[in-house]
C-alpha positions in Angstrom: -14.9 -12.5 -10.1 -13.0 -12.1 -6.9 -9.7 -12.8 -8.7 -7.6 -9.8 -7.6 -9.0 -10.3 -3.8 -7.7 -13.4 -4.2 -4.6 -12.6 -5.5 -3.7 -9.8 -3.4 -4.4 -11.9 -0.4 -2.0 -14.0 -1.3 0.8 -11.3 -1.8 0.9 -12.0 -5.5 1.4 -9.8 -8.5 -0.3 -10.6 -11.8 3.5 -11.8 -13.3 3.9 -14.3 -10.6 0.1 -15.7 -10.8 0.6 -15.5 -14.5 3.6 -17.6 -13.9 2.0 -19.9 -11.7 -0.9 -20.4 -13.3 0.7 -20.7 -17.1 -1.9 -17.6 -18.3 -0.2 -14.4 -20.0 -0.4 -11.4 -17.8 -2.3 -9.7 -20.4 -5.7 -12.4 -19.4 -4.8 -12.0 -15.9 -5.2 -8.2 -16.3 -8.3 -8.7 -18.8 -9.6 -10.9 -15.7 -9.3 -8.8 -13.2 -10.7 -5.5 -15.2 -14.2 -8.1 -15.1 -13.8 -9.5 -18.9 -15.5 -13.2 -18.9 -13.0 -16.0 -18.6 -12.5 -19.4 -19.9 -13.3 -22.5 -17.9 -9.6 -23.7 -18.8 -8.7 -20.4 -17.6 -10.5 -20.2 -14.4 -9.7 -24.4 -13.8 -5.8 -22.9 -14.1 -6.6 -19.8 -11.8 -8.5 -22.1 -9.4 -5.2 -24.8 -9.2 -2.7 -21.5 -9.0 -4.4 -20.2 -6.4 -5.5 -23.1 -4.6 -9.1 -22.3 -4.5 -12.2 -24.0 -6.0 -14.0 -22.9 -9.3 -16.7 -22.0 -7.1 -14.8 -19.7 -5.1 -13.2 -18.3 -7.7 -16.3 -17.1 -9.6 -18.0 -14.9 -6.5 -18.6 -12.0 -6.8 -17.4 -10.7 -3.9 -16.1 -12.1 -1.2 -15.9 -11.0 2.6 -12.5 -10.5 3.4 -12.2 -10.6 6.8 -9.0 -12.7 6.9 -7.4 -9.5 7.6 -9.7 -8.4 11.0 -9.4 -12.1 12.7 -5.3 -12.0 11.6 -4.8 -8.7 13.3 -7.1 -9.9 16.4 -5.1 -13.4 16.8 -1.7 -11.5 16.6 0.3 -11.4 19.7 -0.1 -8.7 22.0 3.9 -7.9 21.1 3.2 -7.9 17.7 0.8 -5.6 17.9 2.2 -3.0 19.9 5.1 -3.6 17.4 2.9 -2.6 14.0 1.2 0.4 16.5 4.3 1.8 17.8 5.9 1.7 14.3 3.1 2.7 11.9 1.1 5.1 14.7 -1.9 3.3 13.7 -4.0 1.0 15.5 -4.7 -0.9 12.2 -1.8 0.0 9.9 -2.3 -0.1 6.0 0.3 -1.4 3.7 0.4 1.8 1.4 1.9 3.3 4.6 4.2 1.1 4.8 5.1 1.5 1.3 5.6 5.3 1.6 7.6 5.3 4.4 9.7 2.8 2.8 10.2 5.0 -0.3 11.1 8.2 1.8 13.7 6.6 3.7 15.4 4.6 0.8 15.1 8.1 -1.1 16.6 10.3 1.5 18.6 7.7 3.2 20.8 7.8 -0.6 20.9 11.3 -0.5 21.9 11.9 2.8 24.7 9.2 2.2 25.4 11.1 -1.1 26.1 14.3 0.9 27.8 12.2 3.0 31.2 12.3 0.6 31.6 15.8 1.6 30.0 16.3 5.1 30.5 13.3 7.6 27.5 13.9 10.1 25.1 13.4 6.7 26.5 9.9 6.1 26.1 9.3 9.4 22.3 10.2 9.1 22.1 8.5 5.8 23.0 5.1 7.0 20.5 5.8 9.6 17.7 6.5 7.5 18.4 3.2 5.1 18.4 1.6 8.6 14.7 2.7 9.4 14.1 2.0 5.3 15.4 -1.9 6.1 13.6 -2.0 9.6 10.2 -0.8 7.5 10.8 -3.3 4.9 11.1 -5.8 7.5 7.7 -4.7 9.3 6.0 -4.9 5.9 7.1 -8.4 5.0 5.8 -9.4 8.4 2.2 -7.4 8.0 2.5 -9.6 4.7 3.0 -12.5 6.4 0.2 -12.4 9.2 -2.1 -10.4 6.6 -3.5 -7.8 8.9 -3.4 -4.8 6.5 -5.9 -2.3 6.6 -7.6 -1.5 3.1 
């Protein structure tokens, strides 16, 4: 079952389909480790995610979305994602990291920052580039043109 594909897709986590689709997480997660479901379950599934039963019960499905997204992107928003990530095709999980570092370093530069002034100043600027990454991910989330 392409359930997770489907779900990450989407930008969901398993609470939020879980949620949506009034299953406990626990089935989701049964689900998606490729543990037979219910046709009430799948027919709840299939209406969360806005998908047919059919759809829902591939085995694999060629995601591609991803590809076409990142070719019908803007030529700005491209060179935006390239110049940021230093990827052609960025992936999320580099997103992610970079996100982490700054938020982490960013706190302690701003912690230093009570007894040195120039680390504050560096701080703020490394939550900046934390925010401006956060930013650039929700937007790679938006068009869905991560790289696996």
């Amino acid at each position: 079952m392409i359930l997770k594909q489907l779900r990450l897709s989407r930008g969901l986590s398993q609470e939020q389909l879980a949620h949506m689709s009034g299953l406990n997480v626990r089935t989701i997660q049964r689900i998606e480790a490729g543990a037979n479901a219910s046709l009430e379950s799948k027919k709840c599934l299939a209406s969360a995610l806005d998908v047919s039963i059919q759809t829902l019960e591939l085995e694999e499905l060629a995601m591609t979305n991803s590809m076409q997204n990142w070719r019908a992107l803007p030529i700005v928003l491209k060179v935006w994602f390239v110049f940021n990530f230093l990827q052609v095709r960025p992936k999320r999980c580099t997103a992610n990291r970079v996100v982490y570092l700054s938020h982490t370093t960013g706190f302690l530069f701003c912690g230093v920052g009570l007894v040195h002034e120039a680390a504050l100043v560096g701080g703020l600027m490394l939550l900046g580039t934390a925010y401006l990454f956060s930013f650039l991910k929700w937007q790679g989330d938006k068009y869905d043109i991560w790289r696996n």
